[in-house]
C-alpha positions in Angstrom: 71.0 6.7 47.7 69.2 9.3 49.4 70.6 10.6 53.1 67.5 10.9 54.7 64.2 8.2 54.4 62.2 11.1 53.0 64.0 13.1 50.2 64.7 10.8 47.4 62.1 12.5 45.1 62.1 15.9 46.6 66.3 16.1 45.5 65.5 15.0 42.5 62.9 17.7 41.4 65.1 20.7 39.8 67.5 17.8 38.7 68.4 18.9 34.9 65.7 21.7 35.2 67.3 25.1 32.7 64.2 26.9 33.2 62.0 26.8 36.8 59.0 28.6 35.8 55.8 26.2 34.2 55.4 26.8 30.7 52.3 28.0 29.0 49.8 25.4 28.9 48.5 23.5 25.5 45.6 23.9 23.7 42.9 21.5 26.1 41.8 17.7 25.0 38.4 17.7 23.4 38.0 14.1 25.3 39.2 14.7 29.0 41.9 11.7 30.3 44.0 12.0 33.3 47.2 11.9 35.1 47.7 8.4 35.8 50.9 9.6 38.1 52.5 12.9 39.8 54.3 14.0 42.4 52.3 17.3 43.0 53.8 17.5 47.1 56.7 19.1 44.9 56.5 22.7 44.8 60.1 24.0 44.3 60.5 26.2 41.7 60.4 29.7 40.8 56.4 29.7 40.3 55.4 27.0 42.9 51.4 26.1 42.4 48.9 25.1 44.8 47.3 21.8 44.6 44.3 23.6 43.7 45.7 25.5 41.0 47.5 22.2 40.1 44.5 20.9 39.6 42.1 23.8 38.2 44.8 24.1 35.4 45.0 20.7 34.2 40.6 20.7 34.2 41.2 24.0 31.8 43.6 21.4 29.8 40.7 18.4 29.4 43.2 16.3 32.3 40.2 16.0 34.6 41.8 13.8 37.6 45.2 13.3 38.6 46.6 9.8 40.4 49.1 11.5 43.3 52.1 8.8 43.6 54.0 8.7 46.7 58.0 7.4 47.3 58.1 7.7 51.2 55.9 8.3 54.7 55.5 12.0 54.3 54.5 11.5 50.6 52.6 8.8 51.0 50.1 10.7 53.7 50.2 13.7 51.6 48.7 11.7 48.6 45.7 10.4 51.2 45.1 13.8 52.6 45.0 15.6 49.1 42.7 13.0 47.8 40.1 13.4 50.8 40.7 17.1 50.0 39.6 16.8 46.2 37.6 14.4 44.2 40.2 14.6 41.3 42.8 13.2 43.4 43.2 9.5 43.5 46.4 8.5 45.9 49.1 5.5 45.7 51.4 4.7 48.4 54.8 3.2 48.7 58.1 3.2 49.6 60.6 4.0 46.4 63.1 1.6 45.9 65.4 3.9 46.2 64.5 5.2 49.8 63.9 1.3 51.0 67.5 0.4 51.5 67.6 3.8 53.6 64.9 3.0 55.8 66.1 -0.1 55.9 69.8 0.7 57.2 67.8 3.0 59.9 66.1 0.0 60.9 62.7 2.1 59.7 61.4 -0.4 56.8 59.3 -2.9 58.5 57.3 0.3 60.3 57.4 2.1 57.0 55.6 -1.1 55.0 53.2 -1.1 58.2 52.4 2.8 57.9 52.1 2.1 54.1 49.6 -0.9 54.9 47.5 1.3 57.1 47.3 4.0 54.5 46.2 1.4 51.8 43.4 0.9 53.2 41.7 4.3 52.8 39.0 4.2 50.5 40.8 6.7 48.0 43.9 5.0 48.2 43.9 3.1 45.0 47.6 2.0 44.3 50.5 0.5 45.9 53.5 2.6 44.1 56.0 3.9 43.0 57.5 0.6 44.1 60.1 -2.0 42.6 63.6 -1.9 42.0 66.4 0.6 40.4 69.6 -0.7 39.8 71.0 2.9 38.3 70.7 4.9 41.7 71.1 1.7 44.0 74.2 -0.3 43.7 74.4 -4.0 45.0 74.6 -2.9 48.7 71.0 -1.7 48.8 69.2 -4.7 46.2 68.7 -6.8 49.1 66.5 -4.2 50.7 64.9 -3.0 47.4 63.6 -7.0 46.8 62.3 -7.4 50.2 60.4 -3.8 50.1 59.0 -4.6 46.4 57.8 -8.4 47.4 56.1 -6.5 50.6 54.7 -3.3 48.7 53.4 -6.6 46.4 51.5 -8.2 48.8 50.0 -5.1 49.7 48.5 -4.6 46.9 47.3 -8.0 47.0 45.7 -8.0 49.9 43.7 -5.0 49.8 43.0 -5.7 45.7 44.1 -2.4 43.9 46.7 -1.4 41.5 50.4 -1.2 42.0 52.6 1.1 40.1 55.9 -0.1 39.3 59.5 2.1 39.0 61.4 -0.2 36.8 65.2 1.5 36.0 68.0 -0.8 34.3 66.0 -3.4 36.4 63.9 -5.0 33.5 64.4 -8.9 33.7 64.4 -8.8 37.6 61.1 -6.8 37.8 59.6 -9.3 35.5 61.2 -12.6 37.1 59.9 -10.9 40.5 56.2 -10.3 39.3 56.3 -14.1 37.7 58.0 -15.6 41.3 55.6 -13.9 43.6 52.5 -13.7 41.7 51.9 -10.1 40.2 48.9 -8.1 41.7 45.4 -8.1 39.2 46.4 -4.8 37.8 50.2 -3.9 37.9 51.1 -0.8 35.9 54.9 -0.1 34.3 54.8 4.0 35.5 56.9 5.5 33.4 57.7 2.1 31.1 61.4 2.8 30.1 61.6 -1.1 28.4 61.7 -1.9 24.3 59.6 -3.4 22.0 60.3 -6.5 23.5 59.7 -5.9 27.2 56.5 -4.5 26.0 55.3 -7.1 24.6 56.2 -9.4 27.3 54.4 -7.4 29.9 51.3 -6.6 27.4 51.0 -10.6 27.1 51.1 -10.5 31.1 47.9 -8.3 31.2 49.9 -5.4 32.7 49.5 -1.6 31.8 52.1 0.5 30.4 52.0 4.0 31.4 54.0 6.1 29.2 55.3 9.7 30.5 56.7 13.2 28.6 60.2 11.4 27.8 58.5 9.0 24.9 59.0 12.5 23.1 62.5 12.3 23.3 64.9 12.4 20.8 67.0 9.3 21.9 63.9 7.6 23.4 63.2 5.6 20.0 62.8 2.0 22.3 59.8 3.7 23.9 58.0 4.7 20.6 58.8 1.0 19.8 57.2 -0.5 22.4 54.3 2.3 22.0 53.6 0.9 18.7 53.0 -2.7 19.9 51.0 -2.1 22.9 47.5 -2.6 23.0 45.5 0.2 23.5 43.7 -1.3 25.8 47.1 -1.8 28.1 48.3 2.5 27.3 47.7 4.5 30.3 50.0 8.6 30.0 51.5 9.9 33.1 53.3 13.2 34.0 55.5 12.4 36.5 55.6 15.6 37.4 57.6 17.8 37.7 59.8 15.7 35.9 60.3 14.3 32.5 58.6 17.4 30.7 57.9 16.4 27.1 59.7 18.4 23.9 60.0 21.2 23.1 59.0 22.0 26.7 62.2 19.8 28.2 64.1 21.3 31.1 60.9 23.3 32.8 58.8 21.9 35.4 56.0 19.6 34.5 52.8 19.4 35.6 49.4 17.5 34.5 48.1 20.8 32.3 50.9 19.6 29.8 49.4 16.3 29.2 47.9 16.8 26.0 51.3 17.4 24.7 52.2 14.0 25.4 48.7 12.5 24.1 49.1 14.2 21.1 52.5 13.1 20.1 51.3 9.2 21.1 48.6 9.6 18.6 50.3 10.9 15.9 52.4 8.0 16.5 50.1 5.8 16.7 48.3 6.9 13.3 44.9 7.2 15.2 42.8 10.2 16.4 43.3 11.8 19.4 40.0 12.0 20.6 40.0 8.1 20.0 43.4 7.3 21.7 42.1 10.2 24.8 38.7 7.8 25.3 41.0 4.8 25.1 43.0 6.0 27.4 40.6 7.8 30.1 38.5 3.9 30.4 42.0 1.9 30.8 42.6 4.7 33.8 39.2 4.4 35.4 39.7 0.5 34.6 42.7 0.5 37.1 41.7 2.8 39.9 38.2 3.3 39.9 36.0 6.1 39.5 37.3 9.2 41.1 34.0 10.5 42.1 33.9 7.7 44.7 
């Protein structure tokens, strides 16, 4: 559990990091897609990037628009403020599930979920999230507080009728039971699904997204290549979460959205379809769920 309401991401960035400097970027998409979530207020490192050159680099790589995701207050108005600052920035907000049962012991949670509210409503806010529950950081102590944050960061998303983007860690059946006992939002996205073939399917049937990140590349990450294979391509949306989860052979540096393509490529090839076909696929499901980031 994080010590302070706002650092749960932030201590998490050079976490397993060997190398801090950003690898060389990929040869670019021939069909540009985006970054359907990052954490790009993160510049630790040895070779910290501006937003700008965030962003200029992943346009050079065919990633022409990145959703910013948020886990706290300071993140969370970060994300509005770089998306009024750039058209290729869409913004999410929320409270992590990680951080709720903080602000919730500093008596902070019910302002933080009305903060949160207020910022949904800006017209390039298109997502609640990262929200929802993680059982692998949290222990039984602070699940109290991570149900009553994801049932509220829920309803947000309800009521002003955008996306939410769910964290899901050792959590699976409760996530599900909670989306089927409340009522999921239209569009819910898995960020960074981390189910099986089975969960997949279960949440595919649902209508959810799936957003896979850099760690389907993974060695001993054979359950998400499984659950890769039966989802609908209609339901795939790729993610960075950057700077983390970095895909192979790049594993251990920083990641950012330029190093999407890495990712794309290796679903394809997967998948046994083209790339250009999955990156078209993939760029209308993202534009299905936030909107068009030119407005």
């Amino acid at each position: 559990m994080s010590q302070h309401p706002e650092t749960y991401v932030r201590e998490r960035a050079t976490e397993g990091r060997k190398n801090l400097l950003y690898p060389s970027a990929p040869a670019p998409l021939a069909v540009p897609v985006y970054d359907n979530h990052a954490h790009l207020e993160i510049t630790d490192g040895d070779d910290p990037l501006t937003l700008a050159e965030q962003l200029d680099r992943a346009q050079e790589a065919g990633v022409i628009g990145v959703v910013q995701a948020s886990g706290d207050l300071e993140s969370s108005r970060w994300a509005v403020a770089a998306a009024e600052s750039d058209q290729r920035v869409l913004a999410a907000v929320a409270i992590h599930p990680n951080d709720a049962p903080t602000y919730a012991a500093a008596g902070l949670l019910d302002d933080a979920i009305t903060e949160i509210d207020e910022l949904a409503a800006h017209p390039r806010t298109r997502a609640i999230g990262e929200t929802g529950l993680d059982f692998f950081r949290t222990g039984p102590e602070g699940r109290e507080a991570q149900f009553v944050s994801f049932e509220a960061h829920i309803a947000l998303a309800k009521k002003h009728g955008i996306a939410m983007q769910i964290h899901d860690r050792d959590a699976h059946d409760d996530v599900l039971k909670t989306l089927v006992r409340v009522g999921a939002p239209e569009t819910t996205v898995f960020h960074c699904f981390s189910g099986d073939e089975a969960m997949a399917r279960i949440a595919a049937d649902a209508g959810y997204y799936l957003s896979f990140a850099g760690n389907v590349t993974f060695k001993n990450a054979q359950n998400l290549r499984d659950a890769l294979a039966v989802t609908p391509l209609d339901r795939i949306l790729v993610e960075t979460d950057a700077p983390f989860l970095t895909p192979v052979p790049l594993r251990g540096r920083p990641n950012a959205p330029y190093l999407i393509p890495i990712t794309l490529r290796f679903m394809a090839e997967e998948l046994g379809i083209d790339v250009d076909e999955l990156g078209a696929q993939v760029a209308a499901n993202t534009l299905r769920v936030y909107g068009s980031f030119d407005d």
